[in-house]
C-alpha positions in Angstrom: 74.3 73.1 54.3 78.0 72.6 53.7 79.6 69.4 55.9 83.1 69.5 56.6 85.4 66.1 56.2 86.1 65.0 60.3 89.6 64.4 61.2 90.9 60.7 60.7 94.0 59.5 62.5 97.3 59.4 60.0 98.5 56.4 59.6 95.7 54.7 59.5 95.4 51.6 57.2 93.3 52.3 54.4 90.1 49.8 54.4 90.3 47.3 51.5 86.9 47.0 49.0 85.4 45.2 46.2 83.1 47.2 44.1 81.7 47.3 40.5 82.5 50.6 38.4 81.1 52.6 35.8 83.6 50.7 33.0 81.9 47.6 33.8 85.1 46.4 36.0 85.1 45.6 39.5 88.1 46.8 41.3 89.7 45.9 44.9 92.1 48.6 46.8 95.1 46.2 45.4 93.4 47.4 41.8 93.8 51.1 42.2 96.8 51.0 44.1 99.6 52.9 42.5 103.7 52.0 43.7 104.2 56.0 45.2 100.9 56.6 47.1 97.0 56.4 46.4 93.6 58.8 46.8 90.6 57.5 47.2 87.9 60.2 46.6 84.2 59.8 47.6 81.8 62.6 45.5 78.6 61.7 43.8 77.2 63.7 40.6 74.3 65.9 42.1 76.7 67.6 44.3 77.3 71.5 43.6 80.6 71.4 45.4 81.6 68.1 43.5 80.4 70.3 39.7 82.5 72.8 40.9 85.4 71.0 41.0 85.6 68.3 39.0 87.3 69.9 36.3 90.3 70.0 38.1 89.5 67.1 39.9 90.4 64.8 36.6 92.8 66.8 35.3 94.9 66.7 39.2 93.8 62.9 38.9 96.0 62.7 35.8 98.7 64.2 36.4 99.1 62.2 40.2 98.2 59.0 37.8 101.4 59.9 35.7 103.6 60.1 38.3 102.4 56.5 39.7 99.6 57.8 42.6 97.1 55.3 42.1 93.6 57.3 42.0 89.1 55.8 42.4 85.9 57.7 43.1 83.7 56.2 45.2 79.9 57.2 45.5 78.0 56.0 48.2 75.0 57.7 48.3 71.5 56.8 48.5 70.2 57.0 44.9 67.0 55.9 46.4 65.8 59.5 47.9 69.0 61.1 45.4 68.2 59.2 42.2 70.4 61.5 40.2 73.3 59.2 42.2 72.2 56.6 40.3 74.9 53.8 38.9 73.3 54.7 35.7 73.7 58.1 36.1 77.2 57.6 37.9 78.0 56.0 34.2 77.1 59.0 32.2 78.1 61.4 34.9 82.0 59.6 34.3 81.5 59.6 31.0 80.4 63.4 30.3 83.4 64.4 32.6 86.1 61.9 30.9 87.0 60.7 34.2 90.7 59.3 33.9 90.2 57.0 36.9 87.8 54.2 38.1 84.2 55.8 39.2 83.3 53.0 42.0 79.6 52.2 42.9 79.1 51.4 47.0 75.8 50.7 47.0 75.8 49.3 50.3 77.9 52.1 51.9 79.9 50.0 53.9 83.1 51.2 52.5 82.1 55.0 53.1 81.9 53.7 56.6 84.6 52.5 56.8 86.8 55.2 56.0 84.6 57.5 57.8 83.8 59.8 54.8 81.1 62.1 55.7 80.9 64.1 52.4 81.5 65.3 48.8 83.8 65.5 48.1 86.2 64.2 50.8 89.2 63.1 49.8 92.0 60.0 51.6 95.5 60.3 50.3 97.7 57.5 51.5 101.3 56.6 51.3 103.1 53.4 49.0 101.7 51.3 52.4 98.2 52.6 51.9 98.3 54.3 55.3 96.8 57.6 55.7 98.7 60.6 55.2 96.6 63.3 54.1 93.1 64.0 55.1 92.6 67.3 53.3 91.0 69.1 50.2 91.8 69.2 46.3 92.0 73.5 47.1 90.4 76.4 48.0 88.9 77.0 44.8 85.3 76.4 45.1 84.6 77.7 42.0 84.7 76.7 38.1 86.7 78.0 37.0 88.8 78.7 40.6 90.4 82.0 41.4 93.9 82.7 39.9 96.7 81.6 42.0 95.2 78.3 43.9 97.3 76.0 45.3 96.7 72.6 44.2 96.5 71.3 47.6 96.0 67.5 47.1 98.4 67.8 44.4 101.1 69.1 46.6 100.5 66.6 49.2 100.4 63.8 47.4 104.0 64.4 45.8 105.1 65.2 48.8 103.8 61.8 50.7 105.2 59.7 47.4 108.8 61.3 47.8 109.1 61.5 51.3 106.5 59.4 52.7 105.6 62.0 55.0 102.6 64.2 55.3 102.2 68.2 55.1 101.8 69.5 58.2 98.7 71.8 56.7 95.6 69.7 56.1 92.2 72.1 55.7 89.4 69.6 55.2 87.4 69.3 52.3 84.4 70.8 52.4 81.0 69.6 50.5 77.5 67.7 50.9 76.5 65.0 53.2 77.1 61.8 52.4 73.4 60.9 51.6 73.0 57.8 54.0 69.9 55.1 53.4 67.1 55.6 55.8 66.7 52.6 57.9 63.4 51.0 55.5 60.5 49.0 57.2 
């Protein structure tokens, strides 16, 4: 069953992290910060929504990295019951798509806590001053490849936010799977 991203107050300050990624690196928010804005994107690689879009995804990533958005994947899901989330397989998965952007592992999920992602993908697009201005979706395309005409939603937004500093006024959340949370273990 499809979960759909909650709303998140704009403006809020986007939660700092330290986490290993799929190039060997570890990054920090200072890391993946660009000077105009940043998105920080939580998907994993099992997800059919994720697939679907992920085409686009690096290729929108590019083109906001060009034009100085900064741009990280996180995946925080349990790879324990979803194994296919693996950091292993996050590695391949990165590498098999040619992802233009760090791929970051949160194997404790405390960052997807606390930026209150709830699914994948789900999407945080924040001004120069890494506060939140867009809480939305990449587009309505759900689809690979999508239907002719999409707006490249996340796109538009985020050149908006880095010229103006403002946020679009139209947010639909993102749409996807669960954020696959670890069973409390005895």
């Amino acid at each position: 069953m499809a979960t759909a991203a909650t709303k998140i107050i704009l403006d809020t300050p986007a939660p700092d992290f330290r986490l290993p990624a799929t190039d060997g690196r570890t990054y920090t928010l200072k890391d993946v910060a660009g000077e105009k804005g940043t998105v920080i994107v939580f998907i994993c690689n099992h997800c059919p929504y994720v697939k679907a879009v992920i085409g686009r995804l690096a290729a929108d990533a590019r083109a906001l990295m060009a034009e100085g958005i900064g741009f990280a994947a996180i995946c925080a899901n349990d790879a324990t019951d979803y194994p296919e989330d693996s950091f292993d397989n996050m590695k391949r998965f990165a590498k098999a798509h040619d992802l233009p952007f760090p791929y970051l592992h949160d194997e404790t999920q405390a960052v997807a806590r606390a930026y209150g992602a709830v699914c994948t993908p789900d999407y945080f697009g924040y001004d120069k001053d890494l506060r939140l201005k867009y809480r939305g979706r990449l587009d309505e395309g759900r689809t690979e490849p999508p239907p002719k005409g999409v707006r490249r939603e996340l796109v538009e937004a985020m050149r908006r936010i880095a010229a103006t500093g403002t946020a679009p006024a139209d947010q639909t959340p993102s749409i996807g799977c669960s954020i696959k949370w670890k069973a409390a273990r005895g």
